[in-house]
C-alpha positions in Angstrom: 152.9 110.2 55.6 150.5 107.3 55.4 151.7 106.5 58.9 150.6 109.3 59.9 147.6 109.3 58.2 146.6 105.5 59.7 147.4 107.0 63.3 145.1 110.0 62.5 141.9 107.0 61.2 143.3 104.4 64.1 142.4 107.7 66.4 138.6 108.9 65.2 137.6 105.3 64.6 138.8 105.0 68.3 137.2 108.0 69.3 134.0 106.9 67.8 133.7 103.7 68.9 134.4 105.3 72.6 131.2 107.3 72.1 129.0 105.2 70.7 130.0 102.4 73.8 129.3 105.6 76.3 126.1 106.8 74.3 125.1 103.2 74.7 125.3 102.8 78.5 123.8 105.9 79.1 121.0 105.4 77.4 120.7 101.4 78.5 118.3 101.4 81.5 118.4 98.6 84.2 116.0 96.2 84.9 113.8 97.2 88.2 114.5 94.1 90.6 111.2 93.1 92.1 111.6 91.1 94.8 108.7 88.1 94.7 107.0 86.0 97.5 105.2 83.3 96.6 103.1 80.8 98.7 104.4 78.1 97.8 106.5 76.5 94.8 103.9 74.6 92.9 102.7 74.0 89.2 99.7 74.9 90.0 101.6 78.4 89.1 102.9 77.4 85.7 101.8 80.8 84.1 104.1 82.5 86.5 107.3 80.2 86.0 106.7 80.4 82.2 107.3 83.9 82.2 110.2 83.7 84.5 112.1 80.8 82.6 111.0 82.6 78.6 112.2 85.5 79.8 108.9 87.5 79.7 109.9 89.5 82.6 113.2 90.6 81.5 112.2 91.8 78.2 109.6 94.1 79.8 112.6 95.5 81.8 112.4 93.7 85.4 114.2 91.3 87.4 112.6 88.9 89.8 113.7 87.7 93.2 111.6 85.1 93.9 111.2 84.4 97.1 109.3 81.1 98.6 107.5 82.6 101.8 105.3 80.2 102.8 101.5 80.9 103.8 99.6 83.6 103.0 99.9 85.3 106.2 103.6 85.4 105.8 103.3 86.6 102.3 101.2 89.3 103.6 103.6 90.1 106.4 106.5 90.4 104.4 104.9 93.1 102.2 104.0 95.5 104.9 107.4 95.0 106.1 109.0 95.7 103.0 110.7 92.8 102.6 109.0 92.3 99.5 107.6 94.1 96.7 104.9 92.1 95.3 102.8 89.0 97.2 101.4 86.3 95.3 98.7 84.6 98.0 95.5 84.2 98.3 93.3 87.4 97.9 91.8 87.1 101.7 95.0 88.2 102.6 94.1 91.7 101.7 91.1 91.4 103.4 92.7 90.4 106.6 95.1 93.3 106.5 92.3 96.0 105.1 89.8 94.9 108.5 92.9 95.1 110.5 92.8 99.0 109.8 96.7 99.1 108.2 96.7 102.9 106.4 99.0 101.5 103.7 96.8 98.3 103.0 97.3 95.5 100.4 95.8 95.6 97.2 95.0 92.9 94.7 96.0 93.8 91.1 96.2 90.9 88.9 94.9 87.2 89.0 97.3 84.1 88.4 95.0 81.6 88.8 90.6 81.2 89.3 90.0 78.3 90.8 91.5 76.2 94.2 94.7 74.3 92.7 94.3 71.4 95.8 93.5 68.0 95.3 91.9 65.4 97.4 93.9 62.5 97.6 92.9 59.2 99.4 95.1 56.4 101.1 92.6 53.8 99.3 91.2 53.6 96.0 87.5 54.5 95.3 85.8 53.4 91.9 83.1 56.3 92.9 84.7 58.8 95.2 81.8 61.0 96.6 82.2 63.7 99.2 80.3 61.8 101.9 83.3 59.0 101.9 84.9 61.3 103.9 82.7 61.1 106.7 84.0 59.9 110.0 87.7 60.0 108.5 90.5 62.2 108.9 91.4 64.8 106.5 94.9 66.8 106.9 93.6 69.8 105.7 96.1 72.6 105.6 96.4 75.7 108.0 93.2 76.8 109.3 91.6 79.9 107.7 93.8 79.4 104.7 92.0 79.1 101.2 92.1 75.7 100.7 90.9 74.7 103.9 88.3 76.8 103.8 87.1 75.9 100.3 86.8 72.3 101.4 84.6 73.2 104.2 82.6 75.4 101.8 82.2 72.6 99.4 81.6 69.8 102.3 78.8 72.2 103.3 77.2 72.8 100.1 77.2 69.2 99.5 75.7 68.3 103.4 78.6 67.4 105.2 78.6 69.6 108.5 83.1 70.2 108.0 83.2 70.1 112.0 81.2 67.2 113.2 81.0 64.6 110.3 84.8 64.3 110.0 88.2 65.2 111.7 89.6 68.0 109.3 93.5 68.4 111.2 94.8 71.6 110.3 97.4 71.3 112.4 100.1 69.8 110.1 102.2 72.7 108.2 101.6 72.9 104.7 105.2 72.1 103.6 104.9 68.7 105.7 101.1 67.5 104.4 102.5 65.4 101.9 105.6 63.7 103.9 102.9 63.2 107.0 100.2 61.4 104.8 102.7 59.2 103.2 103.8 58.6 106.4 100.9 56.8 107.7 98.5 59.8 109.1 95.2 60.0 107.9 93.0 59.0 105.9 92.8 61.9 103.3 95.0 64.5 102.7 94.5 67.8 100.2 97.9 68.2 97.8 98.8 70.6 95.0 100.8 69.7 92.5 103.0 68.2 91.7 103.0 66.1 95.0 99.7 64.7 94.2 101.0 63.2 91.4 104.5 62.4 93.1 102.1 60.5 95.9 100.2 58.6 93.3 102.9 57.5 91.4 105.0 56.5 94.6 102.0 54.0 95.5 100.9 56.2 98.6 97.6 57.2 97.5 94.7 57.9 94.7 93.8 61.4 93.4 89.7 61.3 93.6 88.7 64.9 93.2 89.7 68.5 92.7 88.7 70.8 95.6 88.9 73.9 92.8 85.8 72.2 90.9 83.8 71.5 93.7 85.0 75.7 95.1 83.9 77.5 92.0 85.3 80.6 90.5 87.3 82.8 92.6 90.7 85.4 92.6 92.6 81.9 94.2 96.2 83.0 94.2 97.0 86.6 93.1 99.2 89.6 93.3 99.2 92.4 95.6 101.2 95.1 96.7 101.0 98.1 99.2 99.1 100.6 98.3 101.9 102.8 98.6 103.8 100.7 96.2 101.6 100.6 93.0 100.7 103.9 93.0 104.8 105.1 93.1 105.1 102.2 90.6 102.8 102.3 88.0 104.6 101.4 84.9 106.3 98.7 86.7 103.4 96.8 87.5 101.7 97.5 84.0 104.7 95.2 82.7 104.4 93.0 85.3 101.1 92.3 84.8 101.7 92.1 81.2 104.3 89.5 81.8 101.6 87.0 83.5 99.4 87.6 80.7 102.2 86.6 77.9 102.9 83.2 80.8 98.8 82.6 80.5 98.8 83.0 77.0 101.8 80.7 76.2 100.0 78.2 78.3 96.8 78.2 76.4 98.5 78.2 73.6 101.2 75.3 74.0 100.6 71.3 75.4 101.0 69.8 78.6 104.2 68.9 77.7 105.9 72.0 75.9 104.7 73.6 79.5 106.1 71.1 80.9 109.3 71.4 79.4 109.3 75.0 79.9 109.2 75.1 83.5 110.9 71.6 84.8 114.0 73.4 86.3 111.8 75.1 88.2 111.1 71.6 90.2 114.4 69.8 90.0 113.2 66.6 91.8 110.3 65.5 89.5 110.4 64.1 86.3 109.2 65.6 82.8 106.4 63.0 83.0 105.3 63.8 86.7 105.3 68.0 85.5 103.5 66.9 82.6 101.0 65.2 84.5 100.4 67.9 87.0 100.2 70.6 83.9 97.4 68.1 82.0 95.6 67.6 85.5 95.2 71.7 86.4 94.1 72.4 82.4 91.6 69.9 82.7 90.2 72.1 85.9 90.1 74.9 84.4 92.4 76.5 87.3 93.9 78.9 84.6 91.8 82.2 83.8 92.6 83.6 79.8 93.3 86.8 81.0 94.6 88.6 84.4 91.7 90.4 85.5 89.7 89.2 87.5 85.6 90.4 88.8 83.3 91.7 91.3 81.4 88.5 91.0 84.5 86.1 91.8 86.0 87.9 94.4 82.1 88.1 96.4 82.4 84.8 96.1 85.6 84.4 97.5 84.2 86.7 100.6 81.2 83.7 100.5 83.6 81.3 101.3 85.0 82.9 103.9 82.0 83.9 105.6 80.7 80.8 105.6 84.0 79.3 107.3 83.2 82.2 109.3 86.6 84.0 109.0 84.5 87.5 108.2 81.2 88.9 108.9 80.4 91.2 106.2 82.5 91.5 102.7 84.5 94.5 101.8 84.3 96.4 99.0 85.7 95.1 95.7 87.1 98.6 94.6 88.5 99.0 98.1 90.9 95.8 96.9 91.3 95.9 93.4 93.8 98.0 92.0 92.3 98.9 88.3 95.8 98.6 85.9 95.1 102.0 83.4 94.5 100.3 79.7 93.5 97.2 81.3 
């Protein structure tokens, strides 16, 4: 009898835990897998990386393939092809592909950083680096028409350096290969993000004597964009995702250079706690970080500024052409 009575218990506690396990799947839902293409892998994007390596992302229910696509035009050439969801470039990249007359253009929705994360880094040491030591030298600049090529220009013109005549700005070298060709011998200057500026410094190859992102101004630098298409079939998705960068920004501003530091170091296996420490201390002292996501009318004019002036556009577009509004934002 009290055999058969434990078979009969051994059977509904069975039977229970059965259903609550299938009750459990069904209701679990599966993280949406966004696939990610960055720019380039730099600190300079610590907000970003924060919320990848605290799990930000996964608690708001998506999982990212990030991607490392470099150049903007590539970033914006793998979202029309659907090879990736979501872009993080340079906003003129939706500007490019909106005057190019694509139906299903690209559409900024959330800022990562609001400044030019570059610096300007010199083969010799200056006690009083101005802007018009660079005249008659060689620059390595980056790709032509990219942001921070044409920041430099705009700030070389602002200050009354003509970017063309007055010095040899090579925009030739690929942006992977800037740092490895300066330290190789070539040029007098050479613009860096993070952390290789630091890593160049340190290895003796060169002095970091200003920030091209202070001498820019305020603009949507590197942001997020999708296809039209995309955000509106994926609404709740990038209302998450966007809140994710926010929770990365506000651990930022709310932690040292070196807790971010420590945060985000296997995202750049080859440098040293100190080096990423450096870079993090270096960008928060430029104020490359906005407090919040959104970004205005204001800095992304000015961003059309820029590139009128290098004279990539003629006229600006509008700024609620571009900006996909996030509802609740």
């Amino acid at each position: 009898m009290k055999k058969r009575i434990f078979v009969y218990v051994l059977c509904i506690v069975t039977i229970f835990v059965i259903t609550c396990s299938v009750m459990f799947n069904f209701n679990k839902k599966e993280n949406k897998k966004i696939t990610l293409a960055e720019v380039a892998h730099t600190v300079f994007y610590a907000p970003m990386y924060v919320a990848i390596e605290n799990n930000y992302f996964k608690d708001n229910g998506i999982e990212i393939d990030l991607v490392l696509t470099s150049g903007a035009d590539k970033v914006a050439a793998a979202l029309l092809s659907n090879d990736a969801d979501i872009g993080l470039c340079g906003a003129e990249a939706t500007i490019y592909v909106y005057n190019g007359g694509e139906k299903d253009y690209l559409q900024t929705f959330s800022q990562l950083t609001q400044k030019d994360g570059s610096f300007i880094v010199s083969r010799k040491k200056y006690k009083n680096f101005k802007l018009n030591d660079l005249k008659g030298k060689t620059v390595i600049g980056g790709r032509a028409a990219g942001m921070p090529e044409m920041t430099l220009e705009y700030a070389l013109q602002k200050n009354g350096i003509d970017p063309r005549n007055d010095l040899n700005i090579d925009t030739s070298v690929a942006f992977p290969a800037m740092g490895g060709t300066f330290i190789g011998g070539y040029g007098d200057f050479v613009t860096l993000f993070e952390p290789t500026a630091s890593m160049v410094e340190k290895q003796g190859y060169g002095y970091v004597v200003a920030s091209v992102g202070s001498l820019g101004g305020i603009v949507p630098y590197t942001s997020f964009s999708a296809r039209k298409s995309f955000l509106n079939n994926n609404k709740d998705i990038i209302k998450k995702f966007d809140k994710s960068i926010q929770e990365g920004l506000d651990y930022v501003y709310s932690h040292t250079d070196e807790e971010v530091a420590k945060t985000i170091l296997s995202q750049f296996p080859n440098s040293s706690l100190s080096e990423i420490t450096a870079a993090v201390k270096r960008y928060r002292e430029t104020e490359v970080w906005p407090e919040n996501t959104s970004f205005t009318k204001k800095s992304f004019n000015h961003l059309q500024e820029i590139m009128i002036n290098y004279g990539e556009i003629k006229k600006k577009v509008n700024y609620n052409k571009l900006f996909y509004k996030i509802k609740g934002h």
